[in-house]
N, C-alpha and C positions, 0 to 999 in steps of 0.2 A: 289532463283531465282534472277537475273541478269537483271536491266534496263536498258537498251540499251542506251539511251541518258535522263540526267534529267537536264534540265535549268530552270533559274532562271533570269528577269531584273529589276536593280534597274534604275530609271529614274533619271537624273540631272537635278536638277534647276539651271537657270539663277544664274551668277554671282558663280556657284562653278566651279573648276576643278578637273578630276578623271583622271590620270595617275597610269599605271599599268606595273612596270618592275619586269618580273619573280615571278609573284603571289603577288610583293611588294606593297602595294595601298596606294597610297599620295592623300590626297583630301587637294585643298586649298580653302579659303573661306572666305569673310570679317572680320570673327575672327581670321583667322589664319590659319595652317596648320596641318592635322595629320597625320603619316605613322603606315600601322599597315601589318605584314607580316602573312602571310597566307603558306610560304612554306614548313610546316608540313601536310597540304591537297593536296591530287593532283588533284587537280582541274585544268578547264582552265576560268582564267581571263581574259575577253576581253572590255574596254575601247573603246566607244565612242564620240561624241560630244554631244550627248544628251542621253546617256544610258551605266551602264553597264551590261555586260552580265555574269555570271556565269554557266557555263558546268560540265558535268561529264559523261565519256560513260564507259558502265558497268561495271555499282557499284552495292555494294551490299542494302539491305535498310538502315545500320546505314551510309553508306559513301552518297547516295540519303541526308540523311538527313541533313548533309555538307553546302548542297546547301544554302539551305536555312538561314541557321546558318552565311554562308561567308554574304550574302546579307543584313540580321538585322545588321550585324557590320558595313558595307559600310555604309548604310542608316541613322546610328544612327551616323558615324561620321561627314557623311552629314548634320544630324541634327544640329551636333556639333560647326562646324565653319561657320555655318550662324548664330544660333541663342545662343546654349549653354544650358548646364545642371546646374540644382540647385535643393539641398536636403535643405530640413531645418528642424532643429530637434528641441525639444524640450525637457526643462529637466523638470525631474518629480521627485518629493522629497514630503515627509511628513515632515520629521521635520528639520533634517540637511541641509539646503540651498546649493545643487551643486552653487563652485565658478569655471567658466571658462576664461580663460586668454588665449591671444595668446603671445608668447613670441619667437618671430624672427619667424622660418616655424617653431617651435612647440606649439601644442593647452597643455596648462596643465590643468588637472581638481584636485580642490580642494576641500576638505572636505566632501566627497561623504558618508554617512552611518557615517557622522562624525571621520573617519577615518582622520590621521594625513599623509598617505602616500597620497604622489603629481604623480598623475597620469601624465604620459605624451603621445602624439600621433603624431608621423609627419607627417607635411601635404605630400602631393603627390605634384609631378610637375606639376605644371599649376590648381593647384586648390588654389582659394580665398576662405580668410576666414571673415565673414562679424558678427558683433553681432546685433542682430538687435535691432533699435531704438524703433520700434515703438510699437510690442510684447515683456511681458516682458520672461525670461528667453528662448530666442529662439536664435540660430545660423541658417547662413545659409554658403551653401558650395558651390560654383559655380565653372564650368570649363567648357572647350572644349572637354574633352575627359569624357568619360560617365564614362566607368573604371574606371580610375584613381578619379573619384568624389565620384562614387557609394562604390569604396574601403576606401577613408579618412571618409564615411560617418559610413563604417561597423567598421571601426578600433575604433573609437572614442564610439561606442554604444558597443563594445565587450570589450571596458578596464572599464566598470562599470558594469560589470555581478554582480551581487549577489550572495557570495557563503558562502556556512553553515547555511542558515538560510533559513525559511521557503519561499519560489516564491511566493505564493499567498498572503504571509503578506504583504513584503518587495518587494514594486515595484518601487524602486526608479531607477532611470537611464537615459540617455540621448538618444530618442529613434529619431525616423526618423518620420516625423507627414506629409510631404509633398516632392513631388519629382517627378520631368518632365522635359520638355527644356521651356527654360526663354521665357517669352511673347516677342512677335517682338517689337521692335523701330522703332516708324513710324515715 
């Protein structure tokens, strides 16, 4: 069965803007800018001054469910360039001491399961790479775009997988302990 019409509004705050050409969405915002295209849905994108809209007339329930989907992405890049995304991981080892090193955009991981092979990870565009001071073995990842932060966070925790050896023994690895948009700047 067939929805006749299903919408969806996301609301703009102060100091962003949402421009929308041919399903293209640019949001710019005190951190910056991000476009992200949408013209594999056929949706319709409609841009306000203080709201966007998202449409669809009859669709089936998996293209209904689009809607919603276009809307988390606007909203999360909204998120994005006012305040910003940050993962932070933490390594975990029993005996062999994970060494992490940033070396120009690549993160390399050393001595992981005491392994001589140097892992390597590239960061993503527009993601920072931070080690932190004040926790010891912990990194953090920060960006404007959620994807591209939430993917340098998965790349980095899937090149320490544990393989041929028992999961339950051997948990060592560099995992994701924390992850949301960064506290405001007051």
């Amino acid at each position: 069965m067939k929805t006749v019409l299903a919408t969806q509004e996301v609301s703009i705050p102060e100091g962003v803007t949402v421009s929308v050409k041919s399903r293209k969405v640019t949001v710019t915002g005190p951190r910056g800018e991000l476009v992200k295209d949408f013209k594999h849905l056929n949706l319709e994108i409609l841009a306000s001054a203080k709201a966007v809209n998202v449409k669809i007339w009859f669709a089936q329930r998996k293209q209904v469910a689009c809607v919603r989907t276009v809307c988390s992405h606007i909203s999360n890049m909204i998120v994005g360039v006012t305040r910003g995304f940050m993962y932070k991981m933490r390594f975990v080892y029993s005996h062999f001491p994970i060494n992490v090193t940033l070396n120009g955009n690549t993160v390399e991981i050393r001595n992981f399961l005491g392994e001589k092979r140097v892992r390597k990870v590239e960061l993503c565009d527009g993601v920072e790479y931070v080690r932190s001071s004040s926790v010891k073995d912990q990194i953090e990842l920060s960006g404007n775009d959620l994807s591209l932060v939430s993917l340098t966070a998965a790349k980095i925790q899937q090149t320490t997988n544990v393989r041929h050896k028992d999961l339950r023994k051997f948990l060592d690895g560099i995992y994701v302990s924390e992850k949301g948009a960064m506290a405001e700047e007051e």
